[in-house]
C-alpha positions as a Python dict, from the first residue, in 0.01 Angstrom:
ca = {
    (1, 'X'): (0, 0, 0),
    (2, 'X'): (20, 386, 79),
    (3, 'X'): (218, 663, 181),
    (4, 'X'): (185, 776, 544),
    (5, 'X'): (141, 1136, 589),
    (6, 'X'): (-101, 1329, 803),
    (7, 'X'): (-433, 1498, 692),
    (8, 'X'): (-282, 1843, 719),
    (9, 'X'): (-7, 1779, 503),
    (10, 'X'): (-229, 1608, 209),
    (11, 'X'): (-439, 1913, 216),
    (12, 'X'): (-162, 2157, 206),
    (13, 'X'): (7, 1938, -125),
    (14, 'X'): (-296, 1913, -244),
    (15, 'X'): (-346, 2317, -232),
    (16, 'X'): (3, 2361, -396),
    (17, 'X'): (-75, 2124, -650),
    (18, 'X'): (-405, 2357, -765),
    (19, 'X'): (-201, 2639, -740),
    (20, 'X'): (75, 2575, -937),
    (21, 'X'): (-138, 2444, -1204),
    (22, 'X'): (-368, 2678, -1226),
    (23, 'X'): (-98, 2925, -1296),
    (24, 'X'): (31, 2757, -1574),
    (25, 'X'): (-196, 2476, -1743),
    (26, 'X'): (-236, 2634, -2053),
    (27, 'X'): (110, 2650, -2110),
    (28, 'X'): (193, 2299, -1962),
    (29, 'X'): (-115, 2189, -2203),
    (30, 'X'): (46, 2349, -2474),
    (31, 'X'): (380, 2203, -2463),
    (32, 'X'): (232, 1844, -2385),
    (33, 'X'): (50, 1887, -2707),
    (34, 'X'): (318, 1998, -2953),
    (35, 'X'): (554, 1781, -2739),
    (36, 'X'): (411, 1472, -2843),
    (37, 'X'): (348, 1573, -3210),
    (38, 'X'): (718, 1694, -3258),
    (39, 'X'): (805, 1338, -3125),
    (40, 'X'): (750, 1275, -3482),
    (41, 'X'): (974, 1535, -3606),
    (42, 'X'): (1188, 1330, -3887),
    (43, 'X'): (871, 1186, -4051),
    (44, 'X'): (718, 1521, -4052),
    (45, 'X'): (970, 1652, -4232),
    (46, 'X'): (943, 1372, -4473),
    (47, 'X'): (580, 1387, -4491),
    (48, 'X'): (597, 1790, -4615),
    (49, 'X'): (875, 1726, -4852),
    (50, 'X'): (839, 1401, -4994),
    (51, 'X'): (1018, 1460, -5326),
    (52, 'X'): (1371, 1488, -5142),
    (53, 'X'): (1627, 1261, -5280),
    (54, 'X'): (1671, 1016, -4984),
    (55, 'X'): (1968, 759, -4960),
    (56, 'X'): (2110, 503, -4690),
    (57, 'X'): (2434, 629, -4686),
    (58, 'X'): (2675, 889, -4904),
    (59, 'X'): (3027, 894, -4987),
    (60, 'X'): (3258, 1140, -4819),
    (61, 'X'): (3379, 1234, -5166),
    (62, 'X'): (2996, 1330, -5256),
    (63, 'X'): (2936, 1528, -4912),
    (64, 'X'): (3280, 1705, -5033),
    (65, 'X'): (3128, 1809, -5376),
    (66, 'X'): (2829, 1910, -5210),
    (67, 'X'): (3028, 2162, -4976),
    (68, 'X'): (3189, 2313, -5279),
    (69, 'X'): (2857, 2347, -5481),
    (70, 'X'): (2675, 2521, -5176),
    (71, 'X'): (2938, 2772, -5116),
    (72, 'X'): (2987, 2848, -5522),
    (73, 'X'): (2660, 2906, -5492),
    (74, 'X'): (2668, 3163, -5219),
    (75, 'X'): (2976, 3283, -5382),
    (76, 'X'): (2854, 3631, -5448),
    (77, 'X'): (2721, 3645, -5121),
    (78, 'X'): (2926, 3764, -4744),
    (79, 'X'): (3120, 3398, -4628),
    (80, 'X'): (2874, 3209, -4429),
    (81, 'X'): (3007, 3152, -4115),
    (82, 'X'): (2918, 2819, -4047),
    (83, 'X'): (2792, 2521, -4282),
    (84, 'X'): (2623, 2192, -4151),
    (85, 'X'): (2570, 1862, -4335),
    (86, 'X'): (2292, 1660, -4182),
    (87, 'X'): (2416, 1287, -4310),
    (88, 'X'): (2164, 1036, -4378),
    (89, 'X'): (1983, 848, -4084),
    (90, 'X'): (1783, 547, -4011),
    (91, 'X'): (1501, 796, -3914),
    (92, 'X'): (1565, 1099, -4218),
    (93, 'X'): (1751, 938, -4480),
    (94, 'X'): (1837, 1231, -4650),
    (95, 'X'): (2159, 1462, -4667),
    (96, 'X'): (2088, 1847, -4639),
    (97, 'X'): (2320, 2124, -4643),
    (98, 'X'): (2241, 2434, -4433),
    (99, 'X'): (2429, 2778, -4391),
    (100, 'X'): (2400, 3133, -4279),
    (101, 'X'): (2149, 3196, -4558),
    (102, 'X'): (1999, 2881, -4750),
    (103, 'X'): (1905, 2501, -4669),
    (104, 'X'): (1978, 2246, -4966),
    (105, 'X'): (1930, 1845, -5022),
    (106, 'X'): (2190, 1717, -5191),
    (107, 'X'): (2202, 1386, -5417),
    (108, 'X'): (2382, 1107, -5368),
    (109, 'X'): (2667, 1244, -5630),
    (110, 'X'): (2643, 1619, -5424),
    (111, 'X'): (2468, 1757, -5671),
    (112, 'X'): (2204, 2069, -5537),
    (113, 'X'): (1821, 1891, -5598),
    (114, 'X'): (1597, 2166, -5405),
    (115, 'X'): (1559, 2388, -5130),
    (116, 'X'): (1448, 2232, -4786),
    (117, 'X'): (1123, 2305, -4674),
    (118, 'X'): (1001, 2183, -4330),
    (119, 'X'): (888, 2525, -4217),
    (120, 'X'): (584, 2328, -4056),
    (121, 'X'): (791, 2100, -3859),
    (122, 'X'): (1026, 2367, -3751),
    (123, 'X'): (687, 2575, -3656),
    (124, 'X'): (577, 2284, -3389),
    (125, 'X'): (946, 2271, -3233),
    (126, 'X'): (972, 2605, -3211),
    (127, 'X'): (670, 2647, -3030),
    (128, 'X'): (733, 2345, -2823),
    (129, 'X'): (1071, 2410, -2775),
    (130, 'X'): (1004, 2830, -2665),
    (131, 'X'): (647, 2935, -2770),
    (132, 'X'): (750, 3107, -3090),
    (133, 'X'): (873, 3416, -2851),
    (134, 'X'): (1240, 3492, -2906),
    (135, 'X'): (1527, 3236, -2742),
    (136, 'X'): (1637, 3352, -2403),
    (137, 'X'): (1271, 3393, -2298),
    (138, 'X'): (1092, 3153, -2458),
    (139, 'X'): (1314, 2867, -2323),
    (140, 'X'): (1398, 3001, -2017),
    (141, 'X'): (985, 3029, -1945),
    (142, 'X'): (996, 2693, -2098),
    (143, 'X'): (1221, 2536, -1821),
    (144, 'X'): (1025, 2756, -1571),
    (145, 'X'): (711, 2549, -1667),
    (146, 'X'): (920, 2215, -1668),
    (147, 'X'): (1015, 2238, -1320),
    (148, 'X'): (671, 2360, -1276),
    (149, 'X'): (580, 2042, -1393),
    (150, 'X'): (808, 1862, -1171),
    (151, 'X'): (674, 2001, -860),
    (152, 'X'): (315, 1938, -1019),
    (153, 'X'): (415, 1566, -1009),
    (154, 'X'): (547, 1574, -657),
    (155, 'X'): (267, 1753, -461),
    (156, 'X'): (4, 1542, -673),
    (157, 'X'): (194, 1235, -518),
    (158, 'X'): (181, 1381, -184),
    (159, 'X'): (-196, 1464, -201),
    (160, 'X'): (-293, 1119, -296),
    (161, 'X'): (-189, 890, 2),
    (162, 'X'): (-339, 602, -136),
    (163, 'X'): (-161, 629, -467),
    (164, 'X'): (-24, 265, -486),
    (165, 'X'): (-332, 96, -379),
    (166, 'X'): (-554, 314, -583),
    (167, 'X'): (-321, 264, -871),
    (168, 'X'): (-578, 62, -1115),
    (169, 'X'): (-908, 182, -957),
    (170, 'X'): (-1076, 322, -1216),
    (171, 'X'): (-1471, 432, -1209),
    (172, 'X'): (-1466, 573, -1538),
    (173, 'X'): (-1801, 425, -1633),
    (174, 'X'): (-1938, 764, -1387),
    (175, 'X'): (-2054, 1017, -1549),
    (176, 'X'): (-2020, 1250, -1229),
    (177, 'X'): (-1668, 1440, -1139),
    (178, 'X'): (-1594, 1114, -985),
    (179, 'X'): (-1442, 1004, -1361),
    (180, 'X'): (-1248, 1293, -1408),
    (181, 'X'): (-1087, 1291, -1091),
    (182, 'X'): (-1020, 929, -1152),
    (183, 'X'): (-858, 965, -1524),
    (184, 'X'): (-658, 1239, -1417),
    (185, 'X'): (-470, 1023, -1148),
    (186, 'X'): (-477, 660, -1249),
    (187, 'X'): (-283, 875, -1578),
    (188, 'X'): (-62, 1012, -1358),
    (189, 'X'): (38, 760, -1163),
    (190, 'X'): (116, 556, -1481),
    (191, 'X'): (296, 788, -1620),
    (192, 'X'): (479, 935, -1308),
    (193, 'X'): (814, 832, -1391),
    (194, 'X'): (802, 951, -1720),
    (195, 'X'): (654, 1279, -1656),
    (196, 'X'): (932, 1333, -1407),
    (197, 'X'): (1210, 1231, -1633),
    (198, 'X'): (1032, 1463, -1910),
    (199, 'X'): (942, 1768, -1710),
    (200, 'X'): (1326, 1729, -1539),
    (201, 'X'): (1482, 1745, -1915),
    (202, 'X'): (1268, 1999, -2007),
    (203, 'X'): (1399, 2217, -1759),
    (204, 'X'): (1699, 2119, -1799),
    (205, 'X'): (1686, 2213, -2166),
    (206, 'X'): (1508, 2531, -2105),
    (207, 'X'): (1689, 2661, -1859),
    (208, 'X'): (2015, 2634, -2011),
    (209, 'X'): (2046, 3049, -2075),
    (210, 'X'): (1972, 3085, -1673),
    (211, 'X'): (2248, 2842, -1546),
    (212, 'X'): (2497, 2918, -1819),
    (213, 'X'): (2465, 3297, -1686),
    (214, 'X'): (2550, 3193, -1368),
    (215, 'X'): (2791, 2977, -1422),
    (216, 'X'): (2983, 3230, -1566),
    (217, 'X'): (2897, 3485, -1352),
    (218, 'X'): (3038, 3241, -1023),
    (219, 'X'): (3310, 3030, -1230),
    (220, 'X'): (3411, 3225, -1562),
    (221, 'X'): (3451, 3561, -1483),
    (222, 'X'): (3151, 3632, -1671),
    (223, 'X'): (3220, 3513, -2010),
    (224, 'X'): (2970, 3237, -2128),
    (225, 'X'): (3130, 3113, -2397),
    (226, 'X'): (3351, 2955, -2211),
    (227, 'X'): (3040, 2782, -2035),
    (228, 'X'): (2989, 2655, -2351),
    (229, 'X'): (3317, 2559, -2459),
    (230, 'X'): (3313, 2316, -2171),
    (231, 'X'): (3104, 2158, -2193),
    (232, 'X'): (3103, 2106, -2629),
    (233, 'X'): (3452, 2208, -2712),
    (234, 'X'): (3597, 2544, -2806),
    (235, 'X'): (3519, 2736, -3103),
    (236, 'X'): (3890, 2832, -3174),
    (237, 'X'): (4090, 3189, -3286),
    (238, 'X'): (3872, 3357, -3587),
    (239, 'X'): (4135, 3439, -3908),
    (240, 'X'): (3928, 3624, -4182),
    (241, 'X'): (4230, 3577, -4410),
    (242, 'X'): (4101, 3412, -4717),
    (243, 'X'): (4127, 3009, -4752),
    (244, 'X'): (4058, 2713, -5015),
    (245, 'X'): (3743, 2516, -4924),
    (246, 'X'): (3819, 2295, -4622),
    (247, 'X'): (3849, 1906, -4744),
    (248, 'X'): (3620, 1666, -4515),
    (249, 'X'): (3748, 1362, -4666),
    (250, 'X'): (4066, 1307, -4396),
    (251, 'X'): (3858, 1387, -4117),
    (252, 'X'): (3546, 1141, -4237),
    (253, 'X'): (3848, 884, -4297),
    (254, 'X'): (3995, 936, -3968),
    (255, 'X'): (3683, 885, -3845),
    (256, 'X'): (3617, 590, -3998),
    (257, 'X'): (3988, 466, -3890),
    (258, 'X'): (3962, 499, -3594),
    (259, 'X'): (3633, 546, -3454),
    (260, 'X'): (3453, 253, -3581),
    (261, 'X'): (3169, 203, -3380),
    (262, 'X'): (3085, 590, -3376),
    (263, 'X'): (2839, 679, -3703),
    (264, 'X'): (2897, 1073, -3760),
    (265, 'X'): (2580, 1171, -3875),
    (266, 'X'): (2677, 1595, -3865),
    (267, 'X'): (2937, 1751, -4023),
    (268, 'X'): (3032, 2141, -3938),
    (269, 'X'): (3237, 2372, -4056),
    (270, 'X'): (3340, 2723, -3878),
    (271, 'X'): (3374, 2999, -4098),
    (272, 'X'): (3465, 2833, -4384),
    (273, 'X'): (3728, 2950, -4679),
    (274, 'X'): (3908, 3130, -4420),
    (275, 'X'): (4258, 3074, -4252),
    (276, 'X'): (4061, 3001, -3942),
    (277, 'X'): (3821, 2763, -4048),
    (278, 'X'): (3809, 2441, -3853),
    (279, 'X'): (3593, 2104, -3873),
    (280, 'X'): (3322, 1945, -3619),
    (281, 'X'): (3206, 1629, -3659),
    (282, 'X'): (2947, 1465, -3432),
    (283, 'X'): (2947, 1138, -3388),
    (284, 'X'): (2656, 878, -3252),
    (285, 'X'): (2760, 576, -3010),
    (286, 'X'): (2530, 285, -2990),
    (287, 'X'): (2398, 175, -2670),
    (288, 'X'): (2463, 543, -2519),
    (289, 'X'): (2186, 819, -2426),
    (290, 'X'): (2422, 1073, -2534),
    (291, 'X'): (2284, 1257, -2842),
    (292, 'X'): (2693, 1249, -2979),
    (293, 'X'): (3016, 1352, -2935),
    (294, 'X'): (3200, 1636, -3102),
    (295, 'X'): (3518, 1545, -3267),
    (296, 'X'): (3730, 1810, -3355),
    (297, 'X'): (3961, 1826, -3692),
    (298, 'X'): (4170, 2141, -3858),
    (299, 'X'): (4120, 2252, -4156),
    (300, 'X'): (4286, 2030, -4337),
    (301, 'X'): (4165, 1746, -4153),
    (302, 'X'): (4353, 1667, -3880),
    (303, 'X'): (4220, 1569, -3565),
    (304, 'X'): (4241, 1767, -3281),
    (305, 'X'): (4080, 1644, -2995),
    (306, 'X'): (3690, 1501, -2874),
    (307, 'X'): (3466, 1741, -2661),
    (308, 'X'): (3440, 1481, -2394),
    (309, 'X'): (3049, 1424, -2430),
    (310, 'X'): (3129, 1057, -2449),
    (311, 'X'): (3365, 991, -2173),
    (312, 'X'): (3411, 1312, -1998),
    (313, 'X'): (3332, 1441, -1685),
    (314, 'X'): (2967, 1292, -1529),
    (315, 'X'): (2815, 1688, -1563),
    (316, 'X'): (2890, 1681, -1945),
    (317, 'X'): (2805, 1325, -2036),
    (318, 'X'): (2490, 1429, -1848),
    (319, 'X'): (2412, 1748, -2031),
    (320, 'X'): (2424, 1550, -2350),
    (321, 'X'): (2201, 1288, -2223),
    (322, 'X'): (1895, 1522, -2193),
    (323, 'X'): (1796, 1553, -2564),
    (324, 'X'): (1759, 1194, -2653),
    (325, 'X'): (1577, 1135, -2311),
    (326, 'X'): (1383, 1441, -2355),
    (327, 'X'): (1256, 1372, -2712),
    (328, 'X'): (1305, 1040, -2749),
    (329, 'X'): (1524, 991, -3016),
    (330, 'X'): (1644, 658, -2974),
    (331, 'X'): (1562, 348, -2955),
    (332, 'X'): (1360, 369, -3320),
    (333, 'X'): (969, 393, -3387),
    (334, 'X'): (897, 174, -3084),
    (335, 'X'): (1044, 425, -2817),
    (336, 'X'): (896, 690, -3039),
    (337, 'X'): (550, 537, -3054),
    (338, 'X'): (548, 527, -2637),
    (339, 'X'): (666, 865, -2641),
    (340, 'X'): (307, 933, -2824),
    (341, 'X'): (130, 756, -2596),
    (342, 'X'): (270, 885, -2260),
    (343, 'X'): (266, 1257, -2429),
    (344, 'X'): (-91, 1204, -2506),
    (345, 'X'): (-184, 1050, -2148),
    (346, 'X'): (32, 1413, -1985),
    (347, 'X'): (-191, 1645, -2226),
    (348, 'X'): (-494, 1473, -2106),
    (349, 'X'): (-356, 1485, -1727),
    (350, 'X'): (-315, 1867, -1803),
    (351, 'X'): (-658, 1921, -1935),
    (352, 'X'): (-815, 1721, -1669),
    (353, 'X'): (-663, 1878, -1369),
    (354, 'X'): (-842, 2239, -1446),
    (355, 'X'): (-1175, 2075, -1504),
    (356, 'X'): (-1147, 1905, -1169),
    (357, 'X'): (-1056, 2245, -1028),
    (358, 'X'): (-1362, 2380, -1220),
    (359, 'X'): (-1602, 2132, -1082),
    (360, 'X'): (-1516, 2210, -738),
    (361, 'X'): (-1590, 2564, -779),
    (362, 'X'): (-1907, 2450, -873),
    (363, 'X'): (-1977, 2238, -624),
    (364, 'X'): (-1936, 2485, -386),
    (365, 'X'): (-2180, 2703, -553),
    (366, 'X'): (-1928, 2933, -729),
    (367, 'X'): (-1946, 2849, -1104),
    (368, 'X'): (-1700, 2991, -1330),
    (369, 'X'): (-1844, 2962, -1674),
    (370, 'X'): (-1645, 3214, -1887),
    (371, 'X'): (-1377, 3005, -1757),
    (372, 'X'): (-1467, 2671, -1833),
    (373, 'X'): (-1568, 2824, -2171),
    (374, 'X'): (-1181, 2971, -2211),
    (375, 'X'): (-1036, 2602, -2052),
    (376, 'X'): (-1304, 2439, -2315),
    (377, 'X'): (-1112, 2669, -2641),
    (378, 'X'): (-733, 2553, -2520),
    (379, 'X'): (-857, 2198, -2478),
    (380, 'X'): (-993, 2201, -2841),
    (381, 'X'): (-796, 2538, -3021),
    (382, 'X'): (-477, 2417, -2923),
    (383, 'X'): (-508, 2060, -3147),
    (384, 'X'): (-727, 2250, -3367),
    (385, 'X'): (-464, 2468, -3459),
    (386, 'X'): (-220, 2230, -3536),
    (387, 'X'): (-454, 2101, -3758),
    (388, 'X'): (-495, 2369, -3930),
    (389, 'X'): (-155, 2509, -3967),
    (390, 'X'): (-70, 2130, -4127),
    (391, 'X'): (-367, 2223, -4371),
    (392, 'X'): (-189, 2613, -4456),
    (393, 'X'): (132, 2391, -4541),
    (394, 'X'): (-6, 2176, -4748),
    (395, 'X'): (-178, 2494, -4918),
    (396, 'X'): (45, 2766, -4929),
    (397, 'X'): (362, 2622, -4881),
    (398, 'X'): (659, 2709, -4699),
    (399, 'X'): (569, 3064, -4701),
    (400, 'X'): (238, 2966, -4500),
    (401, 'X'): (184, 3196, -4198),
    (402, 'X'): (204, 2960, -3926),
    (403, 'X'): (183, 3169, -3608),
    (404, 'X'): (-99, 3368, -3749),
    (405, 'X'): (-298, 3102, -3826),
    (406, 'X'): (-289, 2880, -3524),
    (407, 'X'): (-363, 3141, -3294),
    (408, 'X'): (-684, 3256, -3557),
    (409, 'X'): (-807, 2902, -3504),
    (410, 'X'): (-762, 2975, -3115),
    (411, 'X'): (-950, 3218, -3134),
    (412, 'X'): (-1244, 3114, -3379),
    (413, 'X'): (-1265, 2834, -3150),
    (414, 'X'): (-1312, 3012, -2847),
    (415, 'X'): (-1589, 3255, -3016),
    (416, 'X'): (-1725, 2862, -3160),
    (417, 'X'): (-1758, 2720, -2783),
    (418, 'X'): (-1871, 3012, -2623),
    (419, 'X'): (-2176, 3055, -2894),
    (420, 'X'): (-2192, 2652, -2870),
    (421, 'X'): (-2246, 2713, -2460),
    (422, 'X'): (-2474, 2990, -2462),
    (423, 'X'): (-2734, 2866, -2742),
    (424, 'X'): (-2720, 2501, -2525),
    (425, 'X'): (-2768, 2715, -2227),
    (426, 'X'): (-3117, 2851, -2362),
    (427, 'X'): (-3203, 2510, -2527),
    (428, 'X'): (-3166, 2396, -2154),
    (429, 'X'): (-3390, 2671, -2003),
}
């Protein structure tokens, strides 16, 4: 079985295919990478801290305690504006208190145990997530790349007419081109439908900054915030006016009250110990893709109203359906062990496709070594690095200088393959 399309429009899809990757497949090989190591995310975190006080489940009297303690502590200190209480999970069982200027685990009594440190983990997301550059850019050239990626998937489809019948032929036992070519599109045929759905997210994700703009520039007078707001609920009125700690406990009741097959696993507070603080609380629902609802409570723990993630309108139900989907946080270790697998079959689909391209420079008598020796050092540095950035943690701690490093190791290992090249070059001769 096949797709009919003439020879002149395989060669032109085929043509776009090259170019578009070939503009960005060091990028695209880059976030494959750290996309399928931060799939892990959770057990990296436990793996760097492993002395954090981990439970199944805490009180709402305990998370209360744990509130006051963290703001005592920062009592000398401006008012944080906002405070978040990760609650335990089935994949970090631990409950951590962050704010405007510290991160904390708590005990199971609310009691302060240690400072978190998952600098590592939070290194690999952020350069997954927007290349370590600053927000706006980083994950707006981040969604660039994912619909890059989309119309990678599309054109490679179009250039291989044969796609379904050549679906499990396979002649990797070549050692010619003829194996490369072959790995790069039996993986990408089995993975097609994933790609898409991760490349679509991605951009999704990443382009967030570029379509909320708009949005508001065409629907909301210009003010994004309002994008925001509806999409995850309003922020409400700011009051500075000074204001006893918020109490959770009505809110977590409610919760529990009435929402009984939700499991709030985040708690938020906005600008708390002021007369305009307020109270967030997102919420899971089983059997949904949706990474939660917001539920909305005053400050002394009424409820206000849900965001609408849940059951809203089909735009904002879909918006919150593209971080699970993306990064494949549900389903438990079995989804999350697939997720490895496909993300490891798209980085070697992205390292493949320039060698292919490389080849056929070559076999038209137009080698591009220097190239091949640069492709050679992001096929290798970028793992490499990861490697050894997990090995600075593990040395120097938190404090560890994570973007220096990895891109030192880039760049060692590009000096490494080019000497490697040139002294197999003269063996050769």
């Amino acid at each position: 079985m096949g797709i009919a399309m003439g020879k002149a429009t395989v060669q032109k899809a085929l043509s776009a295919h090259s170019a578009i990757g070939l503009i960005c497949c060091a990028l695209l090989y880059l976030i494959c990478v750290t996309g399928t190591a931060i799939v892990l995310y959770e057990e990296w975190q436990r793996f760097e801290q492993p002395g954090a006080p981990e439970m199944a489940s805490i009180e709402p009297a305990a998370i209360q305690r744990g509130i006051e303690n963290v703001l005592e502590s920062e009592k000398a200190q401006a008012t944080t504006t906002h405070l978040f209480v990760h609650l335990p999970t089935d994949a970090l069982p631990r409950t951590t208190i962050t704010t405007d200027t510290q991160a904390v685990h708590i005990d199971a009594a609310g009691g302060i145990v240690m400072p978190e440190e998952n600098a590592w983990a939070k290194f690999v997301l952020a350069l997954h997530y927007r290349l370590n550059l600053p927000a706006i850019v980083g994950m707006t050239l981040v969604g660039a790349l994912g619909a890059m990626m989309v119309a990678l998937a599309i054109s490679g489809t179009m250039a291989h007419p044969r796609i379904f019948r050549d679906a499990f032929r396979l002649r990797a036992r070549r050692k010619d081109d003829i194996a490369t070519v072959d790995w790069h599109n039996r993986l990408a045929v089995w993975t097609l439908p994933f790609g898409i759905a991760i490349a679509l997210t991605g951009a999704i994700i990443g382009l967030f900054y570029v379509s909320g703009f708009g949005m508001a520039a065409t629907a909301y007078g210009g003010d994004v915030e309002r994008v925001t707001e509806a999409i995850f609920g309003e922020e409400g009125e700011p009051d500075p006016a000074p204001a006893v700690t918020p109490d959770i406990l009505p809110a977590l009741n409610y919760m529990t009250a009435n929402f009984e097959k939700v499991t709030p696993y985040y708690v938020i507070l906005h600008d708390p110990q002021t007369a305009g603080q307020h109270i967030q609380i997102i919420g899971e629902h089983p059997q949904r893709r949706i990474f939660g609802e917001y539920y909305a409570f005053d400050g002394d723990g009424q409820f206000l109203s849900s965001a609408g993630l849940a059951d809203g309108s089909i735009g904002q139900q879909l918006a919150a359906s593209t971080y699970n989907l993306h990064f494949g946080n549900f389903g438990g270790l079995p989804v999350k062990i697939a997720y490895i697998v496909f993300g490891l079959a798209l980085s070697a689909i992205a390292a493949t496709g320039t060698f292919i391209w490389l080849n056929r420079r070559e076999r038209r008598g137009l080698p591009a070594k220097r190239l091949r020796t640069l492709w050679w050092a992001v096929v290798i540095g970028t793992p490499l690095g990861l490697v050894t950035t997990l090995v600075g943690r593990l040395l120097y701690g938190n404090s560890a200088p994570f973007v220096s490093i990895f891109w030192a190791t880039f760049i060692l290992t590009a000096i490494s393959v080019a000497a490697f090249r040139w002294r197999r070059v003269r063996l050769i001769k």
